[in-house]
C-alpha positions as CSV (number, residue, x, y, z in Angstrom):
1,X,65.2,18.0,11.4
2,X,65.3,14.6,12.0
3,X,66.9,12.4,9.1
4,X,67.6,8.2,8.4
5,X,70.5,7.5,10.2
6,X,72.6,4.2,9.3
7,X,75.7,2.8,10.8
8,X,77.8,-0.4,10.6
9,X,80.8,-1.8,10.0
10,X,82.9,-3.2,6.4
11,X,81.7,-7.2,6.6
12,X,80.8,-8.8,9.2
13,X,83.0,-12.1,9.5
14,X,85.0,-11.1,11.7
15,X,82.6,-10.3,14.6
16,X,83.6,-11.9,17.9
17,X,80.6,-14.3,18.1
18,X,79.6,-17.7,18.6
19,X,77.7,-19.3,15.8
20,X,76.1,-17.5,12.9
21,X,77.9,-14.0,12.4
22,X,76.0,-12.5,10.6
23,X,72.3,-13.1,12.7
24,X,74.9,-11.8,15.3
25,X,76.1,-8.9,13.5
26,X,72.3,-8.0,12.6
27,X,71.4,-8.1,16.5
28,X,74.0,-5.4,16.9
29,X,73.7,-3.2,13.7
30,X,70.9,-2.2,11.1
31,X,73.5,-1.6,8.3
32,X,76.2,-3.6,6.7
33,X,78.6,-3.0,3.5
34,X,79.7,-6.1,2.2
35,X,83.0,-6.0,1.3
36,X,84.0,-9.0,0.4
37,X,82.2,-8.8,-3.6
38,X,85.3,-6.9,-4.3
39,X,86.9,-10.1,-4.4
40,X,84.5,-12.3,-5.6
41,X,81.0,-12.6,-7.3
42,X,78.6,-14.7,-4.4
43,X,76.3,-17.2,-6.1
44,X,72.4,-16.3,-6.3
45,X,72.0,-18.5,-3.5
46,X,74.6,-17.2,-1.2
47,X,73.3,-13.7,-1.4
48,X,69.7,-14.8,-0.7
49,X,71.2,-16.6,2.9
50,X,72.2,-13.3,3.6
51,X,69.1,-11.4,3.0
52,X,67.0,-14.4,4.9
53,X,68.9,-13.9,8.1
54,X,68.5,-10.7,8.6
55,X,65.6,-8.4,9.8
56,X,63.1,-6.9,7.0
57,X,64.5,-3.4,7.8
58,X,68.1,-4.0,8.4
59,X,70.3,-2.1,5.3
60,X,72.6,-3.8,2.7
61,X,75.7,-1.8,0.8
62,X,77.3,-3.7,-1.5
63,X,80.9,-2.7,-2.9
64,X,81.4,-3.2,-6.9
65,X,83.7,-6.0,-7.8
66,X,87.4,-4.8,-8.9
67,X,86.8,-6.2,-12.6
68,X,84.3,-3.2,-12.8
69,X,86.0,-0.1,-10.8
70,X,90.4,-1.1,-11.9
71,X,90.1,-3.7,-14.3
72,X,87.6,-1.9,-16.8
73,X,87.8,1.2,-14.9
74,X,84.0,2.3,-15.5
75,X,84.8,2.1,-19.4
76,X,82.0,1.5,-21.7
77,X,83.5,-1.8,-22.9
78,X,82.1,-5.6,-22.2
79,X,84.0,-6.4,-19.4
80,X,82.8,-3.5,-17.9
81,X,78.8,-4.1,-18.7
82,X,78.9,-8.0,-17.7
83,X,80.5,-7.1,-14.3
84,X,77.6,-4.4,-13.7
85,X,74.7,-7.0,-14.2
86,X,76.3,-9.4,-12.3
87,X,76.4,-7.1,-9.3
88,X,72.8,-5.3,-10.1
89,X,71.4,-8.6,-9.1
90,X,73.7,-8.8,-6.1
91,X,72.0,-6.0,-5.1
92,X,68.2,-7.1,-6.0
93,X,68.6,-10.2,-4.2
94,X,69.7,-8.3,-0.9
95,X,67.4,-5.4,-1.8
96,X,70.5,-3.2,-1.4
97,X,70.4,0.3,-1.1
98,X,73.7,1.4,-2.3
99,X,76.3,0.3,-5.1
100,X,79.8,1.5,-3.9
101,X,82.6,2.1,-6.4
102,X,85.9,2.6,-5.7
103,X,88.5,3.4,-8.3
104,X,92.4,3.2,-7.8
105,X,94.3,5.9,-6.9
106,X,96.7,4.9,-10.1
107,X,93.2,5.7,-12.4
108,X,94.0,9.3,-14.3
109,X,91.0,11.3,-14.5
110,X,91.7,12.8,-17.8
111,X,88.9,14.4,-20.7
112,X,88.9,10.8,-22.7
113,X,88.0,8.8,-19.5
114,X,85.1,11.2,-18.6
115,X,83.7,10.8,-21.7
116,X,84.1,7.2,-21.4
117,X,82.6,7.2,-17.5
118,X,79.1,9.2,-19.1
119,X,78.9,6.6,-22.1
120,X,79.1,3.9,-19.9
121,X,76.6,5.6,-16.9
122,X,74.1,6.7,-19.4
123,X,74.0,3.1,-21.1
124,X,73.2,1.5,-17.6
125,X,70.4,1.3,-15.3
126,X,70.4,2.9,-11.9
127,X,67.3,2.7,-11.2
128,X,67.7,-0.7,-8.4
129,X,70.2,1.4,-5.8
130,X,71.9,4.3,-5.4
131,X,75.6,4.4,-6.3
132,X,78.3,6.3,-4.4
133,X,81.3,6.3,-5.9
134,X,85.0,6.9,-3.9
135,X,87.6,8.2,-6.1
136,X,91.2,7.9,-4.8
137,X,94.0,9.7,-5.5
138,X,97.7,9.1,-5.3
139,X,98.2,13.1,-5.3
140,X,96.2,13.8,-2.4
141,X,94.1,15.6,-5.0
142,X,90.7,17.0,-4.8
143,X,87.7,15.6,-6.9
144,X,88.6,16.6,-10.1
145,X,85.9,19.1,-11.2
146,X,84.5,17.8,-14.5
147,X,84.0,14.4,-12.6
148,X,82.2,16.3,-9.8
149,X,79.9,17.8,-12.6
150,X,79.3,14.8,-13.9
151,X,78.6,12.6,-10.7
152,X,76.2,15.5,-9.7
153,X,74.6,15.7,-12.9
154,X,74.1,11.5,-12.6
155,X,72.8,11.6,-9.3
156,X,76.6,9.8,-8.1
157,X,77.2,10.3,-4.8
158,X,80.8,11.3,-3.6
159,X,82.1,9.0,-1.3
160,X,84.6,9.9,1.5
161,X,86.4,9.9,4.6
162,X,83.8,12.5,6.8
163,X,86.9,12.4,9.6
164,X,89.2,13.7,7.2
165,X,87.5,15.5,4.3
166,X,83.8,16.4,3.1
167,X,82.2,15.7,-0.1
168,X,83.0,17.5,-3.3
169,X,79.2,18.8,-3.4
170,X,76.1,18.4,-1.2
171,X,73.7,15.3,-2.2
172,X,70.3,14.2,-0.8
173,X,72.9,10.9,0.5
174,X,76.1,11.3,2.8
175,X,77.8,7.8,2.6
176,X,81.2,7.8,4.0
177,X,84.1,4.9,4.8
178,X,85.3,5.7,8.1
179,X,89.4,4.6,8.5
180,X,90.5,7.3,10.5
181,X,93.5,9.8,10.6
182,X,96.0,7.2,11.6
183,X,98.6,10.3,12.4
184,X,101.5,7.6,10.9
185,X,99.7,4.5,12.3
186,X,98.6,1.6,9.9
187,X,94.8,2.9,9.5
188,X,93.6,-0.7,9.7
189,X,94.5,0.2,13.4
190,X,93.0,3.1,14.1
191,X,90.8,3.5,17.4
192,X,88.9,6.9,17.3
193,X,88.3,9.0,20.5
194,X,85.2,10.3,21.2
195,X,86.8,14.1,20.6
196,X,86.5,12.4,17.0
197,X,83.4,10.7,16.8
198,X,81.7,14.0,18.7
199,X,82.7,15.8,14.7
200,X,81.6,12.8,13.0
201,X,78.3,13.4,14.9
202,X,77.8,16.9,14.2
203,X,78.8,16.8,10.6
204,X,76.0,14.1,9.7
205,X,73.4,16.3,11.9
206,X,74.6,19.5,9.9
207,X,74.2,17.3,6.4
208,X,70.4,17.0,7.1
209,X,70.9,13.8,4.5
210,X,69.8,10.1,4.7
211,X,73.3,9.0,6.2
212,X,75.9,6.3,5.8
213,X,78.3,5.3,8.1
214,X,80.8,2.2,7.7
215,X,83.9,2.1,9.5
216,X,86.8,-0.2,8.7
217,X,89.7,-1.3,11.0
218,X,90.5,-4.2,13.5
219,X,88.3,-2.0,16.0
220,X,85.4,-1.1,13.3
221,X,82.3,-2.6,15.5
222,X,83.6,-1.1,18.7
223,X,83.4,2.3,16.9
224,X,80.8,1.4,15.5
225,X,79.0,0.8,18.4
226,X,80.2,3.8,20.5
227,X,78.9,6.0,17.8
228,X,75.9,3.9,17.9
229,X,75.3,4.3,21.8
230,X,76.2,8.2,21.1
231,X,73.7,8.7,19.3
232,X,70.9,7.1,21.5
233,X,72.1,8.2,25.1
234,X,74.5,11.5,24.3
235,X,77.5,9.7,26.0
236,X,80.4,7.5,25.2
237,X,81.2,4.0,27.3
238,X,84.7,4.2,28.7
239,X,87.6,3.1,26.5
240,X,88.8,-0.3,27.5
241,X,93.1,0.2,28.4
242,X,95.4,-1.2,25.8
């Protein structure tokens, strides 16, 4: 069973290419998360450049601004609402097809702040991208399971690592952030070896899902790519020494 297959990297300014990065970056990939509206809010304007110099089929992601996911933590309170519009139209202008959320790993997942994430869910609309959401944890812990519940029950998908962990439960989406196992490395680091990107592989054909892929390090478009050329010839290029 064949299934929509998407891969890229987090961002694309810093590609190793004359000129405009991004047209450059689009030559390359079909996909892109931006990562960068977790720091700021682009203007109207900004977000429509990006959109006009791309291809018609190439894939926006577009990660949720920190005032909505550790300032307001996904709390039905104002803050919380005004940051959501403002990146809903983010995502219209670049047709996005996915919303990312990631909360801190300092967030407790108790009863009152479940409550307070299906308040706030129920009182917005979804209905413009799909969102996948990435829960950390300082503990190491598993997704708690009332939150899984309610992220299945919502349509949420559960973002992850797919080279360290799968997803809480099964969606009709696999989205993953790709950093690596860094085995006491820095993960901004990380290279994978094919051994690993071979698993990656096998675990999106076993998902049968409309797939996700965005890896982030100094090396995310050359592992990016490799995957990439995996996928279309059934062999990796040679690693280049370091």
């Amino acid at each position: 069973m064949m299934t929509d297959f998407f891969i890229g990297a987090g961002g694309w300014a810093y590609l190793d290419a004359p000129g405009d990065k991004l047209k450059a970056y689009a030559r390359l990939f079909d996909f892109v998360e931006v990562n960068s509206t977790y720091y700021w809010y682009p203007s109207f304007r900004q977000a429509q450049s990006w959109r006009s110099r791309t291809p018609s089929g190439f894939r926006f992601a577009v990660r949720s601004h920190r005032d909505l996911t550790h300032k307001a933590q996904l709390q039905p309170v104002p803050e919380a609402f005004e940051a959501w519009d403002r990146m809903m139209k983010i995502c219209k202008v670049l047709r996005a097809d996915v919303l990312h959320l990631q909360t801190p790993a300092y967030m407790e997942v108790t009863n009152t702040k479940i409550e307070g994430f299906h308040r706030f869910f129920n009182r917005v609309d979804m209905g413009y991208f799909r969102v996948v959401w990435e829960v950390r944890s300082s503990q190491g812990r598993g997704l708690d399971p009332q939150l899984a519940s309610l992220m299945e029950e919502l349509g949420i998908v559960h973002c992850v690592d797919i080279s360290k962990e799968d997803p809480a439960f099964d969606s009709d989406i696999l989205y993953t952030r790709l950093f690596g196992a860094g085995d006491g490395a820095p993960r901004n680091v990380y290279r994978f070896e094919d051994a690993e990107l071979r698993k990656i592989n096998e675990k999106i054909d076993k998902a049968k899902s409309t797939s996700y892929l965005t890896f982030h390090s100094v090396r995310m478009y050359t592992d990016a790519a490799r995957l990439k050329a995996f996928r279309e010839s059934g062999s990796f290029a040679e690693l280049p020494k370091e």
